[in-house]
DRENZANU-128361 format. One record per residue (C-alpha): x, y, z; residue in one letter. Coordinates in steps of 0.02 Angstrom, whole numbers, plus 50000, padded with zeros to 5 digits. Layout:
# DRENZANU-128361
+-------+-------+-------+------+
|     x |     y |     z | rest |
+-------+-------+-------+------+
|     X |     Y |     Z |    a |
...
+-------+-------+-------+------+
//
This chain:
# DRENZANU-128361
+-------+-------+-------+------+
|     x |     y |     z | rest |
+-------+-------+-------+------+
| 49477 | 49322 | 50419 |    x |
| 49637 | 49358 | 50301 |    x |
| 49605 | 49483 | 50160 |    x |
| 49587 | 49317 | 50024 |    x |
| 49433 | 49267 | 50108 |    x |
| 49343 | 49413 | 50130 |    x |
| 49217 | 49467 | 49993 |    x |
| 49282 | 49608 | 49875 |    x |
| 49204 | 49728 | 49758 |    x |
| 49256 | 49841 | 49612 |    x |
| 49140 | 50012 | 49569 |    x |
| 49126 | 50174 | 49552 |    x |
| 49114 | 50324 | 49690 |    x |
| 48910 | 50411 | 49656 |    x |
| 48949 | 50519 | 49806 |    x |
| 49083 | 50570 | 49937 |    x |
| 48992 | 50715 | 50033 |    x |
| 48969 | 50616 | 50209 |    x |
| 49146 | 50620 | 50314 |    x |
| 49255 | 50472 | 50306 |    x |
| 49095 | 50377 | 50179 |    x |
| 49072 | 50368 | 50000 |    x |
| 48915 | 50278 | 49913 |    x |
| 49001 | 50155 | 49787 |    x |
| 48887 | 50088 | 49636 |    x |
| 48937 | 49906 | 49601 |    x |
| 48875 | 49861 | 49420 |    x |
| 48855 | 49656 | 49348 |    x |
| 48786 | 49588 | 49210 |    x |
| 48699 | 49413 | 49189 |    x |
| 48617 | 49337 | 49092 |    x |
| 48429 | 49325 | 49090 |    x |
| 48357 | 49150 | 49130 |    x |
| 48225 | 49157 | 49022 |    x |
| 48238 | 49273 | 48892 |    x |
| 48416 | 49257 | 48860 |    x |
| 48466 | 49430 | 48874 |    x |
| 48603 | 49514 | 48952 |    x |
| 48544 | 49581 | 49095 |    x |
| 48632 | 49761 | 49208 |    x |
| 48598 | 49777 | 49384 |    x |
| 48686 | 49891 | 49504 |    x |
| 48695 | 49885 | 49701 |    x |
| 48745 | 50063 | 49818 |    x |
| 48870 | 49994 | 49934 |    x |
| 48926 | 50119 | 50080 |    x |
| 49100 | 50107 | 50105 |    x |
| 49230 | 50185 | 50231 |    x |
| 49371 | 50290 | 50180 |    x |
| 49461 | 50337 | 50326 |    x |
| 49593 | 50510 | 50227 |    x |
| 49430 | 50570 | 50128 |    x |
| 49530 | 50541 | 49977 |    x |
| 49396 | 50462 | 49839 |    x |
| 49299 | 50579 | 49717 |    x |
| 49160 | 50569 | 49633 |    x |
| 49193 | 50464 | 49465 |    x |
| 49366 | 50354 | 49535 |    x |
| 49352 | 50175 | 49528 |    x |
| 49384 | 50099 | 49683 |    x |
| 49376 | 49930 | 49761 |    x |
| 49306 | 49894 | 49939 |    x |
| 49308 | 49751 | 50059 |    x |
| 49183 | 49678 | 50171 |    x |
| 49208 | 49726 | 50344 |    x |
| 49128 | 49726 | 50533 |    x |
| 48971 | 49847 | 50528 |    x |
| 49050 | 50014 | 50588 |    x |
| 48880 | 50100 | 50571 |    x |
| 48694 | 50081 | 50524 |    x |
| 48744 | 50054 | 50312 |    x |
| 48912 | 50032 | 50315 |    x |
| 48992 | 49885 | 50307 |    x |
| 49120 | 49897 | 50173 |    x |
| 49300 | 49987 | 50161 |    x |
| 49391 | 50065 | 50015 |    x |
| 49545 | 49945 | 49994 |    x |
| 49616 | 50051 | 49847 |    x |
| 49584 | 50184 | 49703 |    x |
| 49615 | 50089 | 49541 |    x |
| 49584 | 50243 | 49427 |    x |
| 49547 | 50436 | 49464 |    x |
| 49418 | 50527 | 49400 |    x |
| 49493 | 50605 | 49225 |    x |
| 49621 | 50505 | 49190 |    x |
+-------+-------+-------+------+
//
């Protein structure tokens, strides 16, 4: 599968103290179906980042991937914004 058909995510880093992980909370809002209210839910995706390089607070994206442990089955693709800035 080529990178365009793979599914991708955008987030933020909650936590980077496992080696070569990080814990990446995905946020989307809806709308509700029956109230008509907009609606935030948030997922905790594990991802893989191979040079330990994301901190808590970047922004990063992540791509599905093959499972390459018990939770993780996503990779950090790239840091769109570091904490701070």
């Amino acid at each position: 599968m080529s990178l365009e058909q793979k599914m991708t995510r955008s987030g933020v880093v909650v936590s980077s103290q496992a080696d070569k992980t990080v814990v990446v909370k995905v946020e989307r809002k809806f709308q509700h179906p029956l109230y008509s209210r907009t609606v935030k839910k948030s997922n905790k995706f594990m991802a893989h980042d191979e040079n330990n390089t994301c901190q808590i607070g970047d922004v990063v994206t992540i791509v599905e991937s093959r499972p390459l442990s018990k939770r993780k089955r996503w990779t950090v693709v790239t840091i769109v914004q570091k904490a701070g800035e």
